[in-house]
Backbone as a ProteinNet text record, in pm:
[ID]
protein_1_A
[PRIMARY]
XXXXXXXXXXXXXXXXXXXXXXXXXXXXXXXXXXXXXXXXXXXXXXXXXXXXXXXXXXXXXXXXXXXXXXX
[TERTIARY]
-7533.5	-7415.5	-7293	-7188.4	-7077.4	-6952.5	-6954.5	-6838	-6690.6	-6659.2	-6506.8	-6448.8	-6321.3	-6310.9	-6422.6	-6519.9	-6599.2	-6462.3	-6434.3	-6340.1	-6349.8	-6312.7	-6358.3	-6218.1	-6136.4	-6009.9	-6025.4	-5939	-5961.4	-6087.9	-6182.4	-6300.9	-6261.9	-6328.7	-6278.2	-6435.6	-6402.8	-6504.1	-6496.3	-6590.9	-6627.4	-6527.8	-6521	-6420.8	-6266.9	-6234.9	-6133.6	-6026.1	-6092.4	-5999.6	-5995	-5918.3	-5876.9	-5876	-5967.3	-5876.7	-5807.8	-5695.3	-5623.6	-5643	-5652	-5721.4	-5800.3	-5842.9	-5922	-5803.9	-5873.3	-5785.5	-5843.6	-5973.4	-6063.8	-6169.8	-6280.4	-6375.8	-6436.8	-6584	-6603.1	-6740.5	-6806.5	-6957.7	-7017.4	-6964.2	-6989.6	-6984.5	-6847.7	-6766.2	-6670.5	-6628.8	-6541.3	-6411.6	-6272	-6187.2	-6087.1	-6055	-5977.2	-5828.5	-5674.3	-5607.7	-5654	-5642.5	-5643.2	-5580.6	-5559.6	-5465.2	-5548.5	-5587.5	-5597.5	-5540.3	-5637.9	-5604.2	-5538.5	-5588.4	-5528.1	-5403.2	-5386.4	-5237.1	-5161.2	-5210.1	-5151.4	-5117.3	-5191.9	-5134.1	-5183	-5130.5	-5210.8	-5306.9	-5398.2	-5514.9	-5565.4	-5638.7	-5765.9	-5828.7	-5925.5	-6072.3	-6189.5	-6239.4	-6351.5	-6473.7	-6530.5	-6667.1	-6800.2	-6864.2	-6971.5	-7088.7	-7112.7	-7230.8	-7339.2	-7353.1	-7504.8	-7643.3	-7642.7	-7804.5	-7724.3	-7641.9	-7657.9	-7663.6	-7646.5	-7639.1	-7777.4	-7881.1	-7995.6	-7999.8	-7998.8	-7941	-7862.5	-7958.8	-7887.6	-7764.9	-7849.3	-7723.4	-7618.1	-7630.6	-7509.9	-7415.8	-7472.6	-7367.3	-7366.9	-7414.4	-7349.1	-7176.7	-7226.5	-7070.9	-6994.3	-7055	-6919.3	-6832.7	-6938.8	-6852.2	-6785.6	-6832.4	-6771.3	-6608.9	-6627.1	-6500.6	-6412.1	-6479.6	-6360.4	-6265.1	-6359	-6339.4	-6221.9	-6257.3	-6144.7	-6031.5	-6065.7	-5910.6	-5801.9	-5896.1	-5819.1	-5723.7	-5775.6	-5731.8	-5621.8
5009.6	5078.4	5027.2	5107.9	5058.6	5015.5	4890.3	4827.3	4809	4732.3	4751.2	4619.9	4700.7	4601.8	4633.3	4747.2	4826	4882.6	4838.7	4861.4	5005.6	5094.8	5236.4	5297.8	5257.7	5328.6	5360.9	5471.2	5522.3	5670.9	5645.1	5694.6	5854.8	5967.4	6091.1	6140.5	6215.6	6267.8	6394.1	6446.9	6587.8	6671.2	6585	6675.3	6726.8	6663.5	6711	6606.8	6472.5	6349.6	6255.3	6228.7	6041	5981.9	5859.8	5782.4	5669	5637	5564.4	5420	5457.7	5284.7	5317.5	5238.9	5165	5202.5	5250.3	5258.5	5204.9	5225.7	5186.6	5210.6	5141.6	5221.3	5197.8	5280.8	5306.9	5293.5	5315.1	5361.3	5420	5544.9	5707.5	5699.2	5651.7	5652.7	5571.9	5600.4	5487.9	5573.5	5545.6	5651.4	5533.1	5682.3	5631.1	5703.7	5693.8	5754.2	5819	5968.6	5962.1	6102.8	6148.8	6295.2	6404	6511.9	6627.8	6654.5	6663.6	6637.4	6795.3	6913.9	7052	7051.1	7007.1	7074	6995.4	6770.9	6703.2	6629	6660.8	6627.6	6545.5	6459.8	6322.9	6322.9	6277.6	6323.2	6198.1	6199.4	6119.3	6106.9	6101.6	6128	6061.5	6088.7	6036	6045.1	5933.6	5939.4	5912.3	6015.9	5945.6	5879.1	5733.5	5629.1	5674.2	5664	5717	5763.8	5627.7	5632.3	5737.8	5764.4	5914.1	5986.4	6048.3	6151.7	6236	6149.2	6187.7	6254.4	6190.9	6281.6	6390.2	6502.5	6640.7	6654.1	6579.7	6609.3	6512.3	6399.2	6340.4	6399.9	6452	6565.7	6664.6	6739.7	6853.6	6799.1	6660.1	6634	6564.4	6529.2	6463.8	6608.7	6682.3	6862.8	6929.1	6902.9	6936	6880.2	6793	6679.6	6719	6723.5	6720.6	6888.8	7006.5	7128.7	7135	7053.1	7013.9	6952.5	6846	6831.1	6911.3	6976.1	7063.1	7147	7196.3	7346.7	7290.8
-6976.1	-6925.2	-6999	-7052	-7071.1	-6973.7	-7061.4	-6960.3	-7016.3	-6885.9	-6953.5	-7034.9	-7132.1	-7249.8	-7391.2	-7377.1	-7476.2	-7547.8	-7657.7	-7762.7	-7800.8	-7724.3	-7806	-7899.8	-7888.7	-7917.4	-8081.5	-8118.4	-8228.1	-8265	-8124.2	-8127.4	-8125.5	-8221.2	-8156.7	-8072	-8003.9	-7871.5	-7873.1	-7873.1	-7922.1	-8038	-8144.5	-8220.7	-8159.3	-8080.7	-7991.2	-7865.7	-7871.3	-7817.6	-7881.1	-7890.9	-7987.2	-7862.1	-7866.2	-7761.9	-7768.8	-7716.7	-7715.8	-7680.9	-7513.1	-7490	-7354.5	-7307.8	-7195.6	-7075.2	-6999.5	-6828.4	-6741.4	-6674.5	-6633.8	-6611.9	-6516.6	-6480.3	-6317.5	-6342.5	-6174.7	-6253.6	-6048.9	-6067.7	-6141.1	-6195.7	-6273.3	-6355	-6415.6	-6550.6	-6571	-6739.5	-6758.6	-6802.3	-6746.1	-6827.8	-6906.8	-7031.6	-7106.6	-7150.8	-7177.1	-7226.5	-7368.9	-7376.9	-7503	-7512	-7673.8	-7725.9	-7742.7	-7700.8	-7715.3	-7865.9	-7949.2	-8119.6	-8138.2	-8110	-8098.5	-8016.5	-7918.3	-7819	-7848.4	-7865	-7897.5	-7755.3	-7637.1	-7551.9	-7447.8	-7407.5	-7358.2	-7210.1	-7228.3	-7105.8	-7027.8	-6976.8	-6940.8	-6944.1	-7001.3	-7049.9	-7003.1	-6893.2	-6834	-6883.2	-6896.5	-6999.9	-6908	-6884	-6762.7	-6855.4	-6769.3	-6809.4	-6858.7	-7001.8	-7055.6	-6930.3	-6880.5	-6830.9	-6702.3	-6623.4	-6520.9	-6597.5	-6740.8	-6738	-6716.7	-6748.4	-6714.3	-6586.8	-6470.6	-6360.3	-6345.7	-6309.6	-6264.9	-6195.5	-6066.8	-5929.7	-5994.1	-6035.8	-6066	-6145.7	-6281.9	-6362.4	-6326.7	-6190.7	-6141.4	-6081.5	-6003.2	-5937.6	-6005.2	-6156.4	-6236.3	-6290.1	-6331.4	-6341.2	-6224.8	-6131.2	-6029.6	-5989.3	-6016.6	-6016	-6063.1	-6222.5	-6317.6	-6350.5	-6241.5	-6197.5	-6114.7	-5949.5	-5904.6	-5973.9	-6076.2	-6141.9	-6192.2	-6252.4	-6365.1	-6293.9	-6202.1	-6109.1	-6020.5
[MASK]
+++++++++++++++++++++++++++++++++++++++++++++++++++++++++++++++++++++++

């Protein structure tokens, strides 16, 4: 599992986030500040823990989540 203080910054994520730095993390995931490389515009970027993603129900409610955010 990744933890925190995992140096990711600089990293781009799907062709489409830089991230900046380390914010924190949880059970699920780990979030990080980072730029929206197209709009330019600064986000949060929640990265869910390798080993759930294997889990269905769990990435139904990390999508679910991040559904409620947006909206």
């Amino acid at each position: 599992m990744e933890r925190a203080g995992a140096d990711r910054t600089g990293e781009l994520i799907k062709d489409k986030y830089l991230i900046e730095s380390f914010l924190g993390e949880g059970g699920m995931a780990t979030v990080y500040r980072a730029t929206h490389t197209m709009l330019g515009r600064t986000v949060a970027l929640k990265v869910l823990h390798p080993e759930l993603s294997r889990d269905k129900e769990v990435v139904r409610r990390f999508v679910r989540e991040g559904q409620a955010a947006s909206s």
